[in-house]
C-alpha positions as CSV (number, residue, x, y, z in Angstrom):
1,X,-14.5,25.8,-28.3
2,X,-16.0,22.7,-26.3
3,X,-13.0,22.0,-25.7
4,X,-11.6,25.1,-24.0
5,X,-15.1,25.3,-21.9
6,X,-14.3,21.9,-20.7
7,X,-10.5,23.0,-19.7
8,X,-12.1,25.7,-18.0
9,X,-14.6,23.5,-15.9
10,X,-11.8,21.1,-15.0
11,X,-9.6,24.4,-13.4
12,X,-12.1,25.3,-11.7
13,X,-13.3,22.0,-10.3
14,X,-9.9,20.7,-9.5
15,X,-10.0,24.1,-7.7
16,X,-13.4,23.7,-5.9
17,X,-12.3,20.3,-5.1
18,X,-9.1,21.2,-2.9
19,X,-11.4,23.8,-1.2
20,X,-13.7,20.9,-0.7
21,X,-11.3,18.3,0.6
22,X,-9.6,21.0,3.0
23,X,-13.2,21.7,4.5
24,X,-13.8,17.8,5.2
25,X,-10.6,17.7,6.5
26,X,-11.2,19.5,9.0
27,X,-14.9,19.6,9.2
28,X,-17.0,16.8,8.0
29,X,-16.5,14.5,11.2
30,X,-18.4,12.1,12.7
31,X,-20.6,13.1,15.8
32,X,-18.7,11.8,19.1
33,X,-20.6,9.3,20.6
34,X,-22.4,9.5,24.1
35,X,-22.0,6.4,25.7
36,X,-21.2,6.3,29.5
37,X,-19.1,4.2,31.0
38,X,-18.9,2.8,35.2
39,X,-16.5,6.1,35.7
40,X,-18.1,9.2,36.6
41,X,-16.3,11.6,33.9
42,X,-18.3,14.3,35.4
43,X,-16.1,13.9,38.6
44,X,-13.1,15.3,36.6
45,X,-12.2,18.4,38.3
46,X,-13.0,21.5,35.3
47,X,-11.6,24.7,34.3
48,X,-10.0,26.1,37.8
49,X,-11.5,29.3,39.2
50,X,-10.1,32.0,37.0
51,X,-11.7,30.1,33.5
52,X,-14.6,29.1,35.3
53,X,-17.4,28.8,32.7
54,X,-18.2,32.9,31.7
55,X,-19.0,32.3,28.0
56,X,-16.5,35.5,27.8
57,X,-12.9,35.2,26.5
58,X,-10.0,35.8,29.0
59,X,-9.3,39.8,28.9
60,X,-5.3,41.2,28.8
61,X,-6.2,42.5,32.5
62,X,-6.4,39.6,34.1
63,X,-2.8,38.4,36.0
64,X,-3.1,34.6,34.7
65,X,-5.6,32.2,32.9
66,X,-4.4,29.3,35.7
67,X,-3.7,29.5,38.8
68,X,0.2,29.0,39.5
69,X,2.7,27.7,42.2
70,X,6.0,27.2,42.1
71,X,7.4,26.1,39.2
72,X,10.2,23.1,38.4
73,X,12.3,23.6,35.2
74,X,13.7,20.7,33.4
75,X,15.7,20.6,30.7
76,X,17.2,17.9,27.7
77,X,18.4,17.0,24.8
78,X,15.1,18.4,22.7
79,X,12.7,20.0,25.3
80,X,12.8,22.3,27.9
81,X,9.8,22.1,30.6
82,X,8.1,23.2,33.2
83,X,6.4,21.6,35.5
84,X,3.9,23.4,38.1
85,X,3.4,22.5,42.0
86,X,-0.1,23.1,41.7
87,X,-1.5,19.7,40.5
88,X,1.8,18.8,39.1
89,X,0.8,20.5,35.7
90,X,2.8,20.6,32.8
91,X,2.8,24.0,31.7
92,X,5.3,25.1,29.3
93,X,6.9,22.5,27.1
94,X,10.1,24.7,24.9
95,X,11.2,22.4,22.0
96,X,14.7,23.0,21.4
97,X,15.3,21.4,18.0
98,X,12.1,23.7,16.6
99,X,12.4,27.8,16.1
100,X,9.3,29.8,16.4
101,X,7.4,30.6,14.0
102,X,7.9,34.7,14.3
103,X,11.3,35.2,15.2
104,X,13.6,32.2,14.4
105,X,16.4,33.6,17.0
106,X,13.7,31.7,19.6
107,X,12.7,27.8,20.3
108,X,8.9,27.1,19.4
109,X,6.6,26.5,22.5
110,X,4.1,24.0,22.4
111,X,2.6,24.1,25.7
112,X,2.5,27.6,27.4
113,X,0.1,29.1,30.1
114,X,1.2,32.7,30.6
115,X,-0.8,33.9,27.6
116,X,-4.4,34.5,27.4
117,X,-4.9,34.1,24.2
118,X,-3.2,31.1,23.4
119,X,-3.7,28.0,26.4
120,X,-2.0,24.6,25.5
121,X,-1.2,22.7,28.9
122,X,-0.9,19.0,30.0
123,X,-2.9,17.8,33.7
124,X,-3.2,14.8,35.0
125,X,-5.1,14.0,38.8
126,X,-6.8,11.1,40.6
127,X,-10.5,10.7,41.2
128,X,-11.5,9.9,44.8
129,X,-12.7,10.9,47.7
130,X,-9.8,13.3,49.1
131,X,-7.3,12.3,46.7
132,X,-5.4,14.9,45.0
133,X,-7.0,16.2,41.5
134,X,-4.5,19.0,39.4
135,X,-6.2,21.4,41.9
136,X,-4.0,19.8,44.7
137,X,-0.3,21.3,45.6
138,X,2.2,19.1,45.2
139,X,6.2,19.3,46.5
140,X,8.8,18.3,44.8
141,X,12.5,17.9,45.9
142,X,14.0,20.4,43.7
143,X,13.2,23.0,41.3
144,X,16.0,22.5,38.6
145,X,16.5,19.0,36.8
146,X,18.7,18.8,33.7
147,X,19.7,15.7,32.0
148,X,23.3,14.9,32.5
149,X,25.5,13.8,30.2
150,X,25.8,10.3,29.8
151,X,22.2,9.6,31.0
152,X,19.8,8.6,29.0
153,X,16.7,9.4,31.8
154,X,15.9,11.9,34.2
155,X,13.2,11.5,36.8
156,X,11.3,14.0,38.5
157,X,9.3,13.0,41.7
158,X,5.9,14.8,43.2
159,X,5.1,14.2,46.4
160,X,1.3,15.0,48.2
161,X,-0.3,13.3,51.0
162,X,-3.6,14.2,53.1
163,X,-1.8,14.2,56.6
164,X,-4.5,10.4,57.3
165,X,-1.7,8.0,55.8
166,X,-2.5,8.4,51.9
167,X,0.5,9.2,50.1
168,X,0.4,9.6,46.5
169,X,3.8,10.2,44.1
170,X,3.5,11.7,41.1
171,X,6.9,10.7,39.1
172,X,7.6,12.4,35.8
173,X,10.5,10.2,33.6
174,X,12.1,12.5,30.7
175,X,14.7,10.4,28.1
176,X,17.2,11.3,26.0
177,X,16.1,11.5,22.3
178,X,12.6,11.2,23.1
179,X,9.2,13.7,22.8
180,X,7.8,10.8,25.3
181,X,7.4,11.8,28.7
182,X,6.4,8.7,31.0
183,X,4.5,9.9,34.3
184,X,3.6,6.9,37.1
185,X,1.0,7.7,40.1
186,X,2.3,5.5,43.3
187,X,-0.9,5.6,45.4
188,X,0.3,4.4,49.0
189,X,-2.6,3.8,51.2
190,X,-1.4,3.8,54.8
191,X,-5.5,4.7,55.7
192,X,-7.8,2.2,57.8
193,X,-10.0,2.2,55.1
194,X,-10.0,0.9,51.1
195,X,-9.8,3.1,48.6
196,X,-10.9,3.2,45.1
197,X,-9.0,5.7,42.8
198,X,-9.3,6.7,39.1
199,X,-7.0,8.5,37.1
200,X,-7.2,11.0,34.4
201,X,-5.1,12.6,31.8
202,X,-6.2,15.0,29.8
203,X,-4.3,18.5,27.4
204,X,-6.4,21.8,27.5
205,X,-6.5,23.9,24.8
206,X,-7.9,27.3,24.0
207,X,-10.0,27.2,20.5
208,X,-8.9,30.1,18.8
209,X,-5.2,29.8,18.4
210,X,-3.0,27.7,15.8
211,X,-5.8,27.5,13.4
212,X,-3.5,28.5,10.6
213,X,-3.9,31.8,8.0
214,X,-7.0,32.9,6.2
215,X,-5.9,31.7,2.7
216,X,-4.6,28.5,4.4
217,X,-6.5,27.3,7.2
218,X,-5.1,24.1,9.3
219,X,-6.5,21.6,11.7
220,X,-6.5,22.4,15.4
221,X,-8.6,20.0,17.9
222,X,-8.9,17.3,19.1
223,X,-8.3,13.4,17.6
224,X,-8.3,10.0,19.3
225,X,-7.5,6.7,17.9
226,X,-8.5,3.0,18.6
227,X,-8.5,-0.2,16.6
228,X,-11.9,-0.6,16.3
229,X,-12.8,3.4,15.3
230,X,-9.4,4.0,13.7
231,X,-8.1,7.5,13.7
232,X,-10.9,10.0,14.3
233,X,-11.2,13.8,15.2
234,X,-13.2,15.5,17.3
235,X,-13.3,19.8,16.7
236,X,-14.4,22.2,18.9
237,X,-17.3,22.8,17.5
238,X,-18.1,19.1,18.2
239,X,-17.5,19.8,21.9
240,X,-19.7,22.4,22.3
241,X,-22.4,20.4,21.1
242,X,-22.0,16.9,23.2
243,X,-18.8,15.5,25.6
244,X,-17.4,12.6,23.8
245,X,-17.8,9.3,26.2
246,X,-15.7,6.4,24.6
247,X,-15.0,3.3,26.1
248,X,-11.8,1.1,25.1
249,X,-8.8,-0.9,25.9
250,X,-6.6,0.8,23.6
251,X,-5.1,3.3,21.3
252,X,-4.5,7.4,22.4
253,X,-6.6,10.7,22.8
254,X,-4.8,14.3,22.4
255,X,-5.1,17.5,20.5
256,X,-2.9,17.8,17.3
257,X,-2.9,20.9,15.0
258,X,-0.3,22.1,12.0
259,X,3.1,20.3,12.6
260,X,3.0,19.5,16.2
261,X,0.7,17.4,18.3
262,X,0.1,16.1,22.0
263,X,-1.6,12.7,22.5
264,X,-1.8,11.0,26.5
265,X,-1.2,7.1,25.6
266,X,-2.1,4.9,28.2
267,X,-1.2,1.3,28.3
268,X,-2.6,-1.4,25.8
269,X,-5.3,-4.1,27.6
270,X,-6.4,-1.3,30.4
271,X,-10.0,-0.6,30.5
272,X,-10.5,3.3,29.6
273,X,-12.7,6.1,29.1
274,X,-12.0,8.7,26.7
275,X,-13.6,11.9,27.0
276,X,-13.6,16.0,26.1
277,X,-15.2,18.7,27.8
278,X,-16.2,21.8,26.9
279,X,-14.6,23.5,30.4
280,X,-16.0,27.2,29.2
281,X,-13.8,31.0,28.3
282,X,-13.2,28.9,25.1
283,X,-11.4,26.4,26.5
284,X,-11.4,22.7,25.9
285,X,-10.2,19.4,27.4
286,X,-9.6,15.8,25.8
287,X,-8.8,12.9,28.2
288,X,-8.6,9.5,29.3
289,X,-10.4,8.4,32.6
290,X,-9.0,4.9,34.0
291,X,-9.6,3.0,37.4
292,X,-6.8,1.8,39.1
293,X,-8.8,-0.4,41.0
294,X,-9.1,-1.0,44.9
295,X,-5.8,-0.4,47.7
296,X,-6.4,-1.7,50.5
297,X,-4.9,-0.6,53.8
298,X,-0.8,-0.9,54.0
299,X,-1.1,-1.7,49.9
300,X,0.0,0.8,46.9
301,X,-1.6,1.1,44.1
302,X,-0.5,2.5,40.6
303,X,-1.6,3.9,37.3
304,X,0.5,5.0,34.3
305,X,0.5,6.5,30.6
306,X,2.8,8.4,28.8
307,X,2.5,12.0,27.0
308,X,3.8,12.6,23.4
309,X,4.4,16.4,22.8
310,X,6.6,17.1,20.1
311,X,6.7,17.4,16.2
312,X,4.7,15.4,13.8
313,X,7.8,13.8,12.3
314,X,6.5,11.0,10.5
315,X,9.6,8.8,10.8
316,X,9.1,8.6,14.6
317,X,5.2,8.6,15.2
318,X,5.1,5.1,14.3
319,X,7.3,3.7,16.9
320,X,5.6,6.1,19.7
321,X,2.0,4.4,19.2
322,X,0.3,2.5,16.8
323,X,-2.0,5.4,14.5
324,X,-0.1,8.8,15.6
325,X,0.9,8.8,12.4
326,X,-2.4,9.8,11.5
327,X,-2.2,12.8,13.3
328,X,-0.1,14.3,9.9
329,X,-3.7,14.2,8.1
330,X,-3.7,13.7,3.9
331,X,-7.6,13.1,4.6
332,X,-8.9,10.3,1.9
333,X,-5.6,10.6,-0.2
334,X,-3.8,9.4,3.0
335,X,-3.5,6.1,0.0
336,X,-1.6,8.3,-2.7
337,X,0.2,10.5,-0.4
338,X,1.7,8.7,2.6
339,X,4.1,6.9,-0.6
340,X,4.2,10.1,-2.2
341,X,6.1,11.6,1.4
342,X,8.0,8.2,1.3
343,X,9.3,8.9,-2.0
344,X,10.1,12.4,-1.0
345,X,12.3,11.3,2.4
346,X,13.7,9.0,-0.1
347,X,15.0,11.7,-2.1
348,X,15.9,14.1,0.3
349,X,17.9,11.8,1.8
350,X,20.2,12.0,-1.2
351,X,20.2,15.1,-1.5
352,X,20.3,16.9,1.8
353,X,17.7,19.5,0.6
354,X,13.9,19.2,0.6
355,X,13.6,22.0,-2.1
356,X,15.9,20.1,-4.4
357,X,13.6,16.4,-3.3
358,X,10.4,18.7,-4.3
359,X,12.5,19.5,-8.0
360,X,13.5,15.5,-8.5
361,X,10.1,14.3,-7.3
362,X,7.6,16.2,-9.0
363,X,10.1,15.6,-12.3
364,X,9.7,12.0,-11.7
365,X,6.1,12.3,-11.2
366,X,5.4,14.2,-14.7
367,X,7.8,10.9,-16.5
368,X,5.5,8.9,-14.4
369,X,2.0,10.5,-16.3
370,X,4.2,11.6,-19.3
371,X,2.1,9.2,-21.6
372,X,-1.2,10.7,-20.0
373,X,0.0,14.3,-20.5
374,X,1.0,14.0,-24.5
375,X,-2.2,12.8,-25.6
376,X,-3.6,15.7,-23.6
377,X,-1.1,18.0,-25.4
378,X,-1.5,16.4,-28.9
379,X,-4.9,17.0,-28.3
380,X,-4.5,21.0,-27.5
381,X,-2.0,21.2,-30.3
382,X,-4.6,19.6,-32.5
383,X,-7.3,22.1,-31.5
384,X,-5.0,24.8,-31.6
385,X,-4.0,24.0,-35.2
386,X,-8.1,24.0,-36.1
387,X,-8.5,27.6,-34.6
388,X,-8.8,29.3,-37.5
389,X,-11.3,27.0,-38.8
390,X,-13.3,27.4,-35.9
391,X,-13.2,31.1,-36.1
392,X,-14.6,31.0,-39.6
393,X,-17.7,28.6,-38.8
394,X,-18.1,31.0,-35.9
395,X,-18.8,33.6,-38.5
396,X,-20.2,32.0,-40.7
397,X,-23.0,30.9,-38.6
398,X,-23.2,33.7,-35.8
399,X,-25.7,33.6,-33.2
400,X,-27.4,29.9,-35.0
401,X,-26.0,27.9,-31.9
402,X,-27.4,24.6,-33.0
403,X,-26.3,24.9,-36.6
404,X,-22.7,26.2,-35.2
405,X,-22.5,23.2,-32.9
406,X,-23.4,21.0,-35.6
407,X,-20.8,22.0,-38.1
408,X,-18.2,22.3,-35.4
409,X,-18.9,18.6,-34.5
410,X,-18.3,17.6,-38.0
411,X,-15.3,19.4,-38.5
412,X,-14.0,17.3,-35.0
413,X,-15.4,14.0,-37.0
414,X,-13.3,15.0,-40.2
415,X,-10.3,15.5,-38.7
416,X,-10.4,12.8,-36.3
417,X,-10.4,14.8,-33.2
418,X,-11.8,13.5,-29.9
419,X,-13.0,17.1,-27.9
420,X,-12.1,14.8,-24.5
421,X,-8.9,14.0,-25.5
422,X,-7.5,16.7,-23.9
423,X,-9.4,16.4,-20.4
424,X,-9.3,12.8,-19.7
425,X,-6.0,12.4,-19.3
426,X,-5.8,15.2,-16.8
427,X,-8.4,14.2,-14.3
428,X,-6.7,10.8,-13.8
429,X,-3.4,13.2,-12.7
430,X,-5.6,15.1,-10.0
431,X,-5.6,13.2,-7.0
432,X,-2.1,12.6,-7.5
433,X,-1.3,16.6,-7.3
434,X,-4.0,17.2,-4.6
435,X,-2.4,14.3,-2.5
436,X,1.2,15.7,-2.8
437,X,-0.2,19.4,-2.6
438,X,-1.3,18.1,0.9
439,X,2.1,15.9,1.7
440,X,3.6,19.3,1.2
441,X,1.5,21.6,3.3
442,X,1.1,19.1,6.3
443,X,4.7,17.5,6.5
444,X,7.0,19.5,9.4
445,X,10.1,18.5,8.0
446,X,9.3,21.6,5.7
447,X,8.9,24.1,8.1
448,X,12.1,26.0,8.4
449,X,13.7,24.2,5.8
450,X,15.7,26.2,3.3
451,X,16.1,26.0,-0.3
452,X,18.4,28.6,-2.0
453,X,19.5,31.7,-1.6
454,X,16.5,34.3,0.1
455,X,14.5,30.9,0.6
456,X,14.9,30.1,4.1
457,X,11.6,28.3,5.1
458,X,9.6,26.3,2.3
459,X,6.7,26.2,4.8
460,X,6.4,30.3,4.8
461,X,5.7,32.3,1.5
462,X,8.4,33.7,-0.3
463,X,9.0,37.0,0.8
464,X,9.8,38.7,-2.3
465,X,7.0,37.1,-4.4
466,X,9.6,35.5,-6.8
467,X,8.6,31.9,-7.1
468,X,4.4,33.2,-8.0
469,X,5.3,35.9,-10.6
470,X,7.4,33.1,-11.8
471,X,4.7,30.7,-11.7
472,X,2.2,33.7,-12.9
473,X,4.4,33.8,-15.6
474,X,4.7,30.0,-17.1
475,X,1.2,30.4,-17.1
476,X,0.6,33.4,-19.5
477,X,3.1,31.5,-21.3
478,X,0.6,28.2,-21.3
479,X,-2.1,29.9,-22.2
480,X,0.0,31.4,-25.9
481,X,0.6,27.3,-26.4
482,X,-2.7,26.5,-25.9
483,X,-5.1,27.0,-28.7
484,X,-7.2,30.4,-28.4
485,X,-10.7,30.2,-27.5
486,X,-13.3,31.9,-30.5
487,X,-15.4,33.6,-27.5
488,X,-14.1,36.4,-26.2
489,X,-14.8,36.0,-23.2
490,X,-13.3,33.1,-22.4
491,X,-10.5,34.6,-24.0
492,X,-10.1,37.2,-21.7
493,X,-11.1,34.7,-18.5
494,X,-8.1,32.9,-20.0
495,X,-5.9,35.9,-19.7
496,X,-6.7,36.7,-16.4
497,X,-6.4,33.3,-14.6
498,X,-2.2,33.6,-14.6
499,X,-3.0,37.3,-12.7
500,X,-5.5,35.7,-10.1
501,X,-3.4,32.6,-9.6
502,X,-0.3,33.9,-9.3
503,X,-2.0,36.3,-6.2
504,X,-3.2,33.1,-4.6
505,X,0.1,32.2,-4.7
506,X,1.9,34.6,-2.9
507,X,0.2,33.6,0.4
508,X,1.0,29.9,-0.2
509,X,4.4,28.3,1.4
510,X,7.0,28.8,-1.4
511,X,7.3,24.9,-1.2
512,X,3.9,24.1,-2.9
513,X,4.5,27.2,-5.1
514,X,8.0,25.5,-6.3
515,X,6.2,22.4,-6.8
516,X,4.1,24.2,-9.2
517,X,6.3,26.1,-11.1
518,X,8.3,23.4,-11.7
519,X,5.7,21.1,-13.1
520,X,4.4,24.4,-15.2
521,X,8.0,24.9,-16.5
522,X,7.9,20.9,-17.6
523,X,4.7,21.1,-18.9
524,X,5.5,24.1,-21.3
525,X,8.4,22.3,-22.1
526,X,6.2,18.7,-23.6
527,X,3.3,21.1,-24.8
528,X,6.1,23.0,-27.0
529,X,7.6,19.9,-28.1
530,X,4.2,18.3,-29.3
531,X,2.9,21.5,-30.6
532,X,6.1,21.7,-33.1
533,X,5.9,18.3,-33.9
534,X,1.6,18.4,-35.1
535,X,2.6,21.6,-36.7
536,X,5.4,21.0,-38.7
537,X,3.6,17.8,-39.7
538,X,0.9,19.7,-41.0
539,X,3.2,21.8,-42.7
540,X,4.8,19.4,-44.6
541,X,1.7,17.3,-46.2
């Protein structure tokens, strides 16, 4: 009976302790700091005219949430663009290799400004007296660019100047294969006088959107990564309460939510501020401020970084910049799961299907703890073999709790039975199942990837509920191996947990649920195996 009661605390604090871990994920993060730094932040142009600071969200009847110009489409291998006049924005960014989440027939958009209630866009401007901020209008030479075949770059040129000699370029640089979009300023100064610019790069995003489902909330804000600081995060919530102000001469600053990210990445050994702003209408910016130092008259000055937008694919993040990996966030299991998604990769390599790798890895896995798990079976078989003897010091004593305890303690000492025995062993397996429960809720190579048959995305639920009723029902069959708990209630709490889990289930992506019903369907299988084996020993003597 201890022992069941302990069983039972262990579910539900391996429960409470996901719940737990998800919430510091995403919430429990450091203050941003409030340092200030020689540039004047505050000089960053804010939300344009139409999201000027309201404190109300942007309503249906409005005709945009940004201002707009004319607009220059460009299109590659993975990504279609666009590209506005007005400040040289990037506004729409169409990933080609990625489907929507809705309706599959359509490429995913990461950055997009024609809806209200969803504003994800990339800006960039110069700080200085009449120099041209993302409020400025830029021209461009044409309004079509597509990468040719047998190119590996496209370039895309701005051009704005104040009519006084200052000339500034604005050149975009797409490449083949790559989520990496390079832009340059080229600050000419044909002026009598010197001039001192600054640059700034910065995403704006709304704060309500991509924050994932009720029963499975995700990450959306935004992160920034140094050497010295490492990878941090900086929410929303954070932003409304103070601007971040951090100074460095490295690392990246962007906004990153479930699968997909954006990060500005300037160049390494450059002096930098980085910086969010609360910009009002629930709208948020994250940036880097740089100087580009003094041009002189008849010089040019210039000032580059480059813009990831793209999937969190963890095989290229690395080789974009040095911690974007971390923007696929296991939180404090990042130790047990980023070897855990190796060995997964590994797998699916072999065999071409990531529900098949979830099958072979989570077998390997339960071989891996299979030592662990039998003494925690032997120990529920050996329990389960005492329950009748239990039952009948439960009568026998009734409501005498201490006298009960007692003799239940010396029937454990006569047998040789260790009430633990059975719990132990599965607390030292729970980080490894929360770690590759988050490896296969945060990884994008599972999103839109199929399995078998009605199985088309292991990152959605399974529409027809199979895999949890499955699952739902490898757990009523658990709960007949293990051994019966003499209160009543308990038994019935027993009975219940397969109905409420296998509920939870249904809104979970069919990947994690496959994970589970396979280890459930292994686990029946050991538990069966020692059960026989105590029993019929018993049997026999």
């Amino acid at each position: 009976m201890e022992n069941r009661r302990l069983i039972l605390f262990l579910i539900f604090s391996f429960s409470i302790l996901m719940l737990w871990d998800a919430w510091e994920r995403d919430h429990a993060l450091r203050q941003p700091e409030t340092k200030h730094s020689e540039t004047r932040r505050q000089d960053i142009p804010e939300a344009p005219a139409q999201v000027a600071r309201s404190g109300l969200a942007p309503t249906k009847t409005e005709a945009a949430l940004l201002p707009r110009k004319d607009r220059i489409r460009i299109k590659t291998d993975l990504v279609m663009a666009e590209i506005d006049t007005l400040g040289g924005d990037i506004r729409r960014l169409e990933l080609l290799q990625h489907k929507a989440d809705e309706d599959k027939s359509k490429n995913y958009v990461l950055f997009q400004d024609d809806n209200p209630n969803r504003v994800y866009v990339a800006q960039s401007g110069l700080i200085g007296a009449g120099l041209p901020s993302h409020k400025e209008v830029f021209k461009a030479q044409a309004n079509e660019y597509v990468l040719a075949q047998g190119t590996d770059s496209l370039e895309v040129r701005l051009t704005w100047n104040d009519g006084k000699g200052v000339q500034v370029d604005k050149v975009f640089v797409f490449r083949r294969g790559s989520y990496v979009v390079e832009l340059h300023y080229e600050i000419r100064n044909g002026s009598e006088t010197t001039i001192e610019p600054s640059a700034y790069f910065q995403l704006v995003h709304d704060s309500e959107s991509d924050r994932g489902s009720v029963m499975m909330p995700t990450y959306t804000g935004a992160a920034y990564y140094t050497d010295a600081d490492k990878y941090k995060k900086v929410s929303f919530d954070d932003m409304k309460k103070s601007n971040l102000s951090k100074s460095a001469t490295d690392g990246w600053i962007g906004m990153v939510q479930h699968y997909f990210a954006g990060a500005w990445i300037p160049k390494e050994g450059i002096a930098r501020e980085y910086y969010t702003q609360d910009l009002g209408n629930r709208l948020f910016s994250a940036g880097v401020v740089m100087p580009v130092g003094s041009v002189a008259p008849g010089a040019t000055g210039s000032m580059s970084a480059r813009l990831f937008a793209g999937p969190q694919e963890q095989k290229h993040l690395k080789q974009v910049a040095p911690g974007l990996e971390y923007t696929v966030d296991y939180g404090w299991l990042t130790v047990l799961a980023a070897p855990l998604f190796w060995m997964l990769s590994f797998i699916q390599k072999l065999v071409h299907n990531w529900g098949v790798a979830i099958i072979l890895l989570t077998v390997l896995i339960k071989a891996a703890f299979y030592p662990l798990s039998a003494a925690s079976y032997r120990s529920m078989a050996q329990m389960r073999k005492l329950a009748p003897r239990l039952q009948q010091i439960k009568e026998r004593y009734g409501n005498d709790r201490e006298k009960l305890h007692q003799a239940v303690m010396e029937l454990y000492k006569t047998e040789k039975i260790n009430p633990m025995g059975g719990c132990l062993p599965i607390l030292v397996q729970i980080p490894v199942f929360i770690a590759l429960y988050w490896v296969l809720l945060g990884s994008v190579e599972m999103r839109h990837a199929p399995f078998v048959l009605w199985i088309t995305d292991l990152s959605a639920p399974d529409p027809y509920y199979v895999l949890p009723l499955l699952m739902g029902a490898t757990m009523i069959i658990q709960t007949y191996l293990n051994p019966l708990p003499p209160d009543p209630v308990q038994a019935k709490v027993m009975k219940i947990m397969p109905v409420v889990f296998s509920i939870f289930f249904f809104f979970f992506p069919s990947g994690l649920v496959l994970y589970w019903l396979v280890n459930n369907i292994l686990s029946i299988v050991q538990q069966w195996f020692i059960n026989r084996t105590i029993e019929g020993g018993h049997k026999s003597r």
